[in-house]
BAMARKOL-824462 format. One record per residue (C-alpha): residue in one letter; z negated, y negated, x. Coordinates in steps of 0.2 Angstrom, whole numbers. Layout:
% BAMARKOL-824462
<site code="A" c3="Z" c2="Y" c1="X"/>
...
% end
This chain:
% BAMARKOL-824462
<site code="X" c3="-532" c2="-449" c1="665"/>
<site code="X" c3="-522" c2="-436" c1="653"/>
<site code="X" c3="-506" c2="-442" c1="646"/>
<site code="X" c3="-490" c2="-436" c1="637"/>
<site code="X" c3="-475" c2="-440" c1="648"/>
<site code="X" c3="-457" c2="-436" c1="650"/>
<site code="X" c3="-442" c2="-438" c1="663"/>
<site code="X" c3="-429" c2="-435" c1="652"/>
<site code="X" c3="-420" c2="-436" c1="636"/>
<site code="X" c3="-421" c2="-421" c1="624"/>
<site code="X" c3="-432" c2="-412" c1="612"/>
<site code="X" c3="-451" c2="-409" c1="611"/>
<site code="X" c3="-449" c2="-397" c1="626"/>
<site code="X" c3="-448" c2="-412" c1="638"/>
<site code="X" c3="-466" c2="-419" c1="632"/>
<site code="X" c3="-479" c2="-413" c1="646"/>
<site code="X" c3="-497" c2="-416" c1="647"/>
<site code="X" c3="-500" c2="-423" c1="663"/>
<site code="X" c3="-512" c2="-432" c1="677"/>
<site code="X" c3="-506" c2="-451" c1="679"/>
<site code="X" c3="-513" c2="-468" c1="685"/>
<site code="X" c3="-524" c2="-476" c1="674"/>
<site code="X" c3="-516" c2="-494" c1="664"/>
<site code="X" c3="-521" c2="-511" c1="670"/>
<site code="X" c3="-519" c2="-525" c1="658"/>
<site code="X" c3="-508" c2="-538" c1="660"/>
<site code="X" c3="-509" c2="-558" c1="655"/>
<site code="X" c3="-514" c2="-556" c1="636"/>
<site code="X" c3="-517" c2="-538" c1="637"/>
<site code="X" c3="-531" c2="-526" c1="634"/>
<site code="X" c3="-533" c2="-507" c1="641"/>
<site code="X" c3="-541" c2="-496" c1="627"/>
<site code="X" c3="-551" c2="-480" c1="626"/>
<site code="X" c3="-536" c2="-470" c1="614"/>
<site code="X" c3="-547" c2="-461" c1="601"/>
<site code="X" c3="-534" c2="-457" c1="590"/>
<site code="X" c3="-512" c2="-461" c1="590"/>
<site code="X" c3="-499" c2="-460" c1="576"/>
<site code="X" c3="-484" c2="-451" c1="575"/>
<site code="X" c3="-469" c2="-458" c1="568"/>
<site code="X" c3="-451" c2="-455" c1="570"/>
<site code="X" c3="-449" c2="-471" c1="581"/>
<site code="X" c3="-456" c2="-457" c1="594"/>
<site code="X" c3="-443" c2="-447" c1="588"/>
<site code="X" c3="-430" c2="-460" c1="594"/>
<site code="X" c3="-437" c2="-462" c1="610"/>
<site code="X" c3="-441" c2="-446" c1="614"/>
<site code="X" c3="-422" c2="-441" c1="613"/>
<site code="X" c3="-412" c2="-458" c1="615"/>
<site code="X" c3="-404" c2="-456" c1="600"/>
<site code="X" c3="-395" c2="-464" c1="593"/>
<site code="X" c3="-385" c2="-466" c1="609"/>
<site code="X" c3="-384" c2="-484" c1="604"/>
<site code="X" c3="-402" c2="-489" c1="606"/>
<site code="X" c3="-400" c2="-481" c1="626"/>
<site code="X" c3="-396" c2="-500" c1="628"/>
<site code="X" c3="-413" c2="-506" c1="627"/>
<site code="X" c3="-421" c2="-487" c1="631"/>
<site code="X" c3="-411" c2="-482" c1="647"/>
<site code="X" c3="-394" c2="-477" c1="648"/>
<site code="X" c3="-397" c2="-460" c1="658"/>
<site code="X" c3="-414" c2="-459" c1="660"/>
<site code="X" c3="-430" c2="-465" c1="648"/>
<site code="X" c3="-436" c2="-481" c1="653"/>
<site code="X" c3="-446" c2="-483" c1="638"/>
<site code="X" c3="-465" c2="-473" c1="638"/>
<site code="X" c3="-466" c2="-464" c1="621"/>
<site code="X" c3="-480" c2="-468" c1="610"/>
<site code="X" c3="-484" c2="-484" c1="600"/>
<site code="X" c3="-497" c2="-482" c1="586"/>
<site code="X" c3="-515" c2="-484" c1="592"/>
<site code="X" c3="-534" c2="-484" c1="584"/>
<site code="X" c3="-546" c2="-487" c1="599"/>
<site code="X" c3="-560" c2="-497" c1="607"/>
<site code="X" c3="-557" c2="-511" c1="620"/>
<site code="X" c3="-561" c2="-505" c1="639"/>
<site code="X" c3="-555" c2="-522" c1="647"/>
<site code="X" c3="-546" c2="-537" c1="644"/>
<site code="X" c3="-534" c2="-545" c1="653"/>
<site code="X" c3="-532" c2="-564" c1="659"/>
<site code="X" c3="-529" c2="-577" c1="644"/>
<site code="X" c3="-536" c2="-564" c1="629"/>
<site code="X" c3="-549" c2="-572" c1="620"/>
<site code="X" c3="-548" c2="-564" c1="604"/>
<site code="X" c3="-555" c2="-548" c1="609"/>
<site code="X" c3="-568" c2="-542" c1="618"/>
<site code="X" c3="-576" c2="-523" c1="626"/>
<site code="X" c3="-582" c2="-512" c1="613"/>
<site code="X" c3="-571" c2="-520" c1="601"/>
<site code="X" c3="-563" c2="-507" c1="588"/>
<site code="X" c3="-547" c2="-510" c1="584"/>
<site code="X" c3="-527" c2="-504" c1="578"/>
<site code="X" c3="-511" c2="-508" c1="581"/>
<site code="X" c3="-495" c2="-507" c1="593"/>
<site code="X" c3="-498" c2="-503" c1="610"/>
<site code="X" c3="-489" c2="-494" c1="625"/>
<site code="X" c3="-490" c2="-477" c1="629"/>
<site code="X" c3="-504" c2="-472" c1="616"/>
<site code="X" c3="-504" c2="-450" c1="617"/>
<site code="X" c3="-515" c2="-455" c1="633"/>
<site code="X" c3="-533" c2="-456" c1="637"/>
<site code="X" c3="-531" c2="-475" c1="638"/>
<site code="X" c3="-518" c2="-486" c1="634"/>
<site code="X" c3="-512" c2="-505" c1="637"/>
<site code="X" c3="-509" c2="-516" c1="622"/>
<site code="X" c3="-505" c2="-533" c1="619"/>
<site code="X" c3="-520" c2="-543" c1="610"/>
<site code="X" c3="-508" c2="-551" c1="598"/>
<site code="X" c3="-503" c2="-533" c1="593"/>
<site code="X" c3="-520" c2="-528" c1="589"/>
<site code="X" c3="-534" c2="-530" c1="571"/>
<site code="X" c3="-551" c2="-527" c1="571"/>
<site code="X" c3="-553" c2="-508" c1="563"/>
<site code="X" c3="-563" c2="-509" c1="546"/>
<site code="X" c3="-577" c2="-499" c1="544"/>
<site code="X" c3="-572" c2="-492" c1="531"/>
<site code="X" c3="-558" c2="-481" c1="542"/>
<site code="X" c3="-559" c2="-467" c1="553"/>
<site code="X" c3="-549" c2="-470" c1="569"/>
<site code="X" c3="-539" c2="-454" c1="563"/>
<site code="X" c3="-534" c2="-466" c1="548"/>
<site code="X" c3="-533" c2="-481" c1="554"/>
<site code="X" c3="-522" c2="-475" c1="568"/>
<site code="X" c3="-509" c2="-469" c1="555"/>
<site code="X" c3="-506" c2="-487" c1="548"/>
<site code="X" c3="-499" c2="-497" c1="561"/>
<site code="X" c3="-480" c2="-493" c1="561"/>
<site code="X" c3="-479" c2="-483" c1="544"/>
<site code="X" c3="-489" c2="-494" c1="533"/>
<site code="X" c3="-480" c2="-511" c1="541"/>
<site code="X" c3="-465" c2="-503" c1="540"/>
<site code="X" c3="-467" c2="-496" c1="522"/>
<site code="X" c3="-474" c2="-517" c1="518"/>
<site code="X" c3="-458" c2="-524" c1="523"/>
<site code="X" c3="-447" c2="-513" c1="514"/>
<site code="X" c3="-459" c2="-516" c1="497"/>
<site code="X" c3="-462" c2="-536" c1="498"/>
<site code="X" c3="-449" c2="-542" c1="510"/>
<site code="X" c3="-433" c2="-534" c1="509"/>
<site code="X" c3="-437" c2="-527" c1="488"/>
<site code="X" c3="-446" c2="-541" c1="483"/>
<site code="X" c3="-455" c2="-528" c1="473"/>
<site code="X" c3="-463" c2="-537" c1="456"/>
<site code="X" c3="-476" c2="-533" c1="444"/>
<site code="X" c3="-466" c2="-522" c1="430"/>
<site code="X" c3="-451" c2="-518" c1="441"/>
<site code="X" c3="-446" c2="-499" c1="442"/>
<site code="X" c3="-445" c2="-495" c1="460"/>
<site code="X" c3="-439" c2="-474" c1="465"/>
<site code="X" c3="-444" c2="-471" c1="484"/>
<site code="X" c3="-433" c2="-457" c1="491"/>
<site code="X" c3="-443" c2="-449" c1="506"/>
<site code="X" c3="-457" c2="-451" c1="496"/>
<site code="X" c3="-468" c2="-438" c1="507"/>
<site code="X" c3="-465" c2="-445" c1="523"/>
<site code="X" c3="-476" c2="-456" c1="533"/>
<site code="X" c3="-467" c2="-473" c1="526"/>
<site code="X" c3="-465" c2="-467" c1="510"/>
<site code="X" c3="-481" c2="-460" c1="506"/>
<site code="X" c3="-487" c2="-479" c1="510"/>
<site code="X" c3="-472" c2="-487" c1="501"/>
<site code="X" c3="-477" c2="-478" c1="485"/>
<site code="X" c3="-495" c2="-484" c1="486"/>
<site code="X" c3="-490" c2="-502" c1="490"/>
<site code="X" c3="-476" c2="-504" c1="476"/>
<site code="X" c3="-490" c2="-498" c1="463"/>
<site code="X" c3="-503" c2="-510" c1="471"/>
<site code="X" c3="-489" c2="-521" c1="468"/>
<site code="X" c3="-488" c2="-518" c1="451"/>
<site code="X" c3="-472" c2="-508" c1="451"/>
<site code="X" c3="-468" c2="-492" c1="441"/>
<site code="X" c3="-464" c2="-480" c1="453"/>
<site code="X" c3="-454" c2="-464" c1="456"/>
<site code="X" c3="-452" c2="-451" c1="470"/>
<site code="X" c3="-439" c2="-441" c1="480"/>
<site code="X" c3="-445" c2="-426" c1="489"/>
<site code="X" c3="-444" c2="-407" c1="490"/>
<site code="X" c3="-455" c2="-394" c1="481"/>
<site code="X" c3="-469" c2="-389" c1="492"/>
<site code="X" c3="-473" c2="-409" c1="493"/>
<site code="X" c3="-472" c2="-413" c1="473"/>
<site code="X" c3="-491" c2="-411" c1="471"/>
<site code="X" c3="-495" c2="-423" c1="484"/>
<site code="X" c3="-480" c2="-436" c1="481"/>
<site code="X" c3="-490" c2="-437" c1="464"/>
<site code="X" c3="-504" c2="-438" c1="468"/>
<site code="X" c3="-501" c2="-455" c1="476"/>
<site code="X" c3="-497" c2="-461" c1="459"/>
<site code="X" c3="-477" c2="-458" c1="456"/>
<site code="X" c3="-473" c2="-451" c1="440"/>
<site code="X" c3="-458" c2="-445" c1="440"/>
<site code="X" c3="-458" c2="-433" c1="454"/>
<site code="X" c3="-439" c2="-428" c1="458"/>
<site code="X" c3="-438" c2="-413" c1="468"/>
<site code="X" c3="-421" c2="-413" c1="475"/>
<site code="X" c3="-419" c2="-396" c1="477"/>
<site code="X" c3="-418" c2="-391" c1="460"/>
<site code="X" c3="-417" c2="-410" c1="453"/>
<site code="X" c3="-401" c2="-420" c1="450"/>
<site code="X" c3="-402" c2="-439" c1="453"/>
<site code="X" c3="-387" c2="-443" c1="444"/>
<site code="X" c3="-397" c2="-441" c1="427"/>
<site code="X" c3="-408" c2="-457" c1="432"/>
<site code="X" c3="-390" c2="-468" c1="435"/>
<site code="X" c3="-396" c2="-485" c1="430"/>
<site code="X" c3="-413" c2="-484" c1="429"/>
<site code="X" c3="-420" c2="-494" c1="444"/>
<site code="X" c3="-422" c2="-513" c1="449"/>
<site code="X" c3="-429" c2="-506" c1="468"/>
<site code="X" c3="-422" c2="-488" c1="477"/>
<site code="X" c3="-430" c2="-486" c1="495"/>
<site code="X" c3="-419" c2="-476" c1="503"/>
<site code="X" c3="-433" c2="-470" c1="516"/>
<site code="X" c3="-426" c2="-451" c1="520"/>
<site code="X" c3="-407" c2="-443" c1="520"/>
<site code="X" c3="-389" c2="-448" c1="522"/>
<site code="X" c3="-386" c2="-450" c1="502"/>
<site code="X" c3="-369" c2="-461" c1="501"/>
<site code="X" c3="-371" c2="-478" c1="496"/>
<site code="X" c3="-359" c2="-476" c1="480"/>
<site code="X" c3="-373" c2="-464" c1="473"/>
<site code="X" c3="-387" c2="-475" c1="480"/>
<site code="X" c3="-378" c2="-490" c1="469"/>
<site code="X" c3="-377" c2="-478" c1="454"/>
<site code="X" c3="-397" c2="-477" c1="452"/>
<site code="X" c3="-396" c2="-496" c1="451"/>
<site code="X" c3="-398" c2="-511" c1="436"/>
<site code="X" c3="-384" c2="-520" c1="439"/>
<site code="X" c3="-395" c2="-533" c1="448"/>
<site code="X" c3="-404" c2="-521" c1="457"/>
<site code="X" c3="-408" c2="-520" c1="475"/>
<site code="X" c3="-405" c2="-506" c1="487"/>
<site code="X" c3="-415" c2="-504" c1="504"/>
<site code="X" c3="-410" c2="-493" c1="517"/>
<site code="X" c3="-426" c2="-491" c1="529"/>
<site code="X" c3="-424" c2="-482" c1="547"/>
<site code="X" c3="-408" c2="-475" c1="554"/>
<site code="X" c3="-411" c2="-455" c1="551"/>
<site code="X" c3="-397" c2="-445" c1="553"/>
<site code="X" c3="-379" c2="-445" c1="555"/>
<site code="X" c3="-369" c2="-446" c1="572"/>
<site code="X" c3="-373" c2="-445" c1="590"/>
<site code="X" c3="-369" c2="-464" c1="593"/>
<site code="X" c3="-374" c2="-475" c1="578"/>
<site code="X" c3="-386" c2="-461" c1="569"/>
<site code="X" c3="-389" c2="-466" c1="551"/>
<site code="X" c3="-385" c2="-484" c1="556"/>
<site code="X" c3="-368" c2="-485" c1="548"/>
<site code="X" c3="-374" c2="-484" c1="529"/>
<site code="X" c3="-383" c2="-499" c1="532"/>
<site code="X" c3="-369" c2="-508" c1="541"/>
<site code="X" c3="-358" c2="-505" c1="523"/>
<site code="X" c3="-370" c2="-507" c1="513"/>
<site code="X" c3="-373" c2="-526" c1="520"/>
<site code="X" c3="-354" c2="-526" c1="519"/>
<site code="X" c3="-352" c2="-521" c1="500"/>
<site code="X" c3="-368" c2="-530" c1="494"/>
<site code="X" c3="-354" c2="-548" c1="498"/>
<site code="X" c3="-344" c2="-543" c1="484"/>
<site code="X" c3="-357" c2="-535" c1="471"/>
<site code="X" c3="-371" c2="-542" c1="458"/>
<site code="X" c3="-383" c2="-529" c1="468"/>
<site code="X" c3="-392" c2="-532" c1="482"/>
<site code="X" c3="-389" c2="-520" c1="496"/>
<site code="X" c3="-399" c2="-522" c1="513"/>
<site code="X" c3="-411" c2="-514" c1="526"/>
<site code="X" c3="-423" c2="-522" c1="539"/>
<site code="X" c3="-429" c2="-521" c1="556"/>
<site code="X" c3="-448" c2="-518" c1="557"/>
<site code="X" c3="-457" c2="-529" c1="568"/>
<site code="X" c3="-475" c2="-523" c1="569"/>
<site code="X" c3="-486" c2="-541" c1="567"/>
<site code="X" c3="-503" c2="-546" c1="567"/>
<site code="X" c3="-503" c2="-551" c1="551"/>
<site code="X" c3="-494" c2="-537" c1="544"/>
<site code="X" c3="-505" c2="-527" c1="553"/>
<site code="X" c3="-523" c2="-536" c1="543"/>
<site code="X" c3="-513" c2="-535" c1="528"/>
<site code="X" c3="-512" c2="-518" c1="527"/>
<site code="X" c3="-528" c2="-513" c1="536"/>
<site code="X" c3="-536" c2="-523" c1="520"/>
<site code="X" c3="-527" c2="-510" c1="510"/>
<site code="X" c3="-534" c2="-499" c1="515"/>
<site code="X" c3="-552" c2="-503" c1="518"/>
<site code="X" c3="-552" c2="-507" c1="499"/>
<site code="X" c3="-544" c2="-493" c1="493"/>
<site code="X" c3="-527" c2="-498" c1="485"/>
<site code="X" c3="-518" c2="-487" c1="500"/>
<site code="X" c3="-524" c2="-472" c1="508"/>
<site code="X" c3="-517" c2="-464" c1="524"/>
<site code="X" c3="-510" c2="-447" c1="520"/>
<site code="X" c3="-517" c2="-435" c1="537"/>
<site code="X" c3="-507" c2="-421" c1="537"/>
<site code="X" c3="-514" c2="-416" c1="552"/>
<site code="X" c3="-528" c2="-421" c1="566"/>
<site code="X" c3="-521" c2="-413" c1="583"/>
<site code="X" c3="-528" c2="-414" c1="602"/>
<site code="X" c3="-517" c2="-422" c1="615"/>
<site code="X" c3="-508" c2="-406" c1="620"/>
<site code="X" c3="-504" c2="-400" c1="604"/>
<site code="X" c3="-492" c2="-416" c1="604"/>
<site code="X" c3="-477" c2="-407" c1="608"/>
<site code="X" c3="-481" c2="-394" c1="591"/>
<site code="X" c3="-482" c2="-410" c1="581"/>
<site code="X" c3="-465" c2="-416" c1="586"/>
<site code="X" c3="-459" c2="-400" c1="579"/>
<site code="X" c3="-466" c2="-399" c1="565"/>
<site code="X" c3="-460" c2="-418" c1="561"/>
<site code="X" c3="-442" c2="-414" c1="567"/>
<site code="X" c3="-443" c2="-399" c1="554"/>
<site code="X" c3="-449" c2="-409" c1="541"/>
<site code="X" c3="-466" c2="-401" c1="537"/>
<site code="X" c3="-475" c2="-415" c1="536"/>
<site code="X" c3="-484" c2="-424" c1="520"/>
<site code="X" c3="-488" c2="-440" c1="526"/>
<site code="X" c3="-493" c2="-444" c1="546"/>
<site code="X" c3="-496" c2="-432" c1="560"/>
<site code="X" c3="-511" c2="-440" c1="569"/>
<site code="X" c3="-518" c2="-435" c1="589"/>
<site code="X" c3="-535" c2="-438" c1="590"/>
<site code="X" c3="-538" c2="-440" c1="607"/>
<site code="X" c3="-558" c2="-444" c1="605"/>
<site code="X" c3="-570" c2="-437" c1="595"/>
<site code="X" c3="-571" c2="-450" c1="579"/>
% end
């Protein structure tokens, strides 16, 4: 079968599309037919080993790691112990390996696909819209009334996170650049900041929830955007240095968030079954939509990296592998 694969550390030149042995499930496992995979910037992270730190679990010299971990297909075979699923099933989720043909997955990773969702769109949930959940109900407790900015409000999270702090019942503002204003508002956040011609200072004091989602803004001007109860959440780990990447301003803000009325935090996503049907829900009835920037083959991949890297993309970057 066709897959992505890489031997190496580095940028998007290292992704080939190659020939390599079909997957065969494990003990609670199923093989899928891939009809369409997500992009999101934990490929990013994989694909270069950065930050260094994280070459503890990915490989120290070499990747041990196979890129690729958002997944809309159908069920090929199942593996010893699953009982859940069955061939021909459609689903989403986390698998293994996912810019392939085929792709192994652990049941318990996996939801049933609504109807109502393309694989293209269903494909683009799994990480982002999990992702984009926790940062809204778990670590902002985001409540009816609540004024919530998202900064990054373009990207795959925060497109998501927008969406899912209104159907919260949140008043919500975004953080993007111009070209991306139009379809930030879109989504249903009013006011647009465009930070290229825009200064955060003037809304100082104006928010119970900021999701930090995109760029390396210090946490003293983070703070300033807060009630004095608010609560800040720094998602992902964009960014910074070679060794800890953005990981540092979450590391102080736990730190200073001991000795202050605000609550300053972040998360590590976990992508769950429940999760997974709470937000596939979402968007079967409407309250979220996935934001497809673009529908690529498999061997336009390596493209798509780039353009994610640059920061082209409104919303999720999707690789339909099969026809939908």
């Amino acid at each position: 079968m066709k897959a992505i694969v890489r031997d190496r550390y580095g940028d998007a030149d290292c992704l080939e599309l190659r020939d390599v042995r079909e997957p065969v499930p494990g003990k609670g496992e199923v093989v899928l037919d891939v009809h369409a995979a997500g992009l999101d910037r934990g490929a990013w992270h994989v694909m270069t080993g950065r930050p260094l730190i994280g070459r503890v679990a990915m490989g120290v010299r070499r990747p041990r790691w196979p890129i690729g971990m958002e997944v809309a297909g159908v069920v090929r075979e199942v593996g010893e112990g699953v009982t859940q699923l069955a061939v021909g099933d459609a689903v989403l989720g986390a698998g293994t390996a996912t810019y392939a043909e085929r792709a192994r997955a652990k049941a318990k990773h996996l939801v049933p696909k609504p109807d109502a969702l393309s694989y293209v769109q269903a494909a683009a949930l799994p990480v982002s819209a999990v992702t984009a959940l926790h940062a809204v109900r778990d670590a902002g407790r985001v409540r009816s009334g609540d004024r919530v900015l998202v900064i990054g409000a373009s990207g795959g999270v925060g497109t998501y996170a927008v969406q899912i702090a209104r159907a919260f019942g949140a008043e919500v503002a975004g953080v993007c650049r111009t070209e991306k204003v139009d379809g930030v508002r879109a989504l249903g956040a009013d006011p647009v900041v465009d930070y290229t011609h825009d200064d955060l200072a003037d809304h100082a004091g104006r928010y119970d929830v900021v999701l930090d989602i995109g760029g390396l803004r210090p946490i003293s001007d983070l703070r300033r955007l807060l009630t004095p109860r608010g609560t800040l959440v720094i998602t992902g780990g964009e960014g910074g240095g070679r060794m800890l990447g953005g990981i540092h301003r979450q590391l102080v803000a736990r730190a200073q968030s001991l000795f202050s009325r605000q609550r300053l935090t972040s998360f590590l996503s976990i992508t769950k079954a429940d999760d997974l049907a709470t937000v596939a829900d979402l968007a079967a009835r409407g309250e979220i939509r996935p934001v497809i920037d673009a529908a690529v083959p498999l061997d336009a991949m390596p493209d798509a990296m780039r353009r994610l890297v640059d920061g082209e993309v409104l919303g999720k970057i999707v690789i339909a592998v099969r026809e939908d």
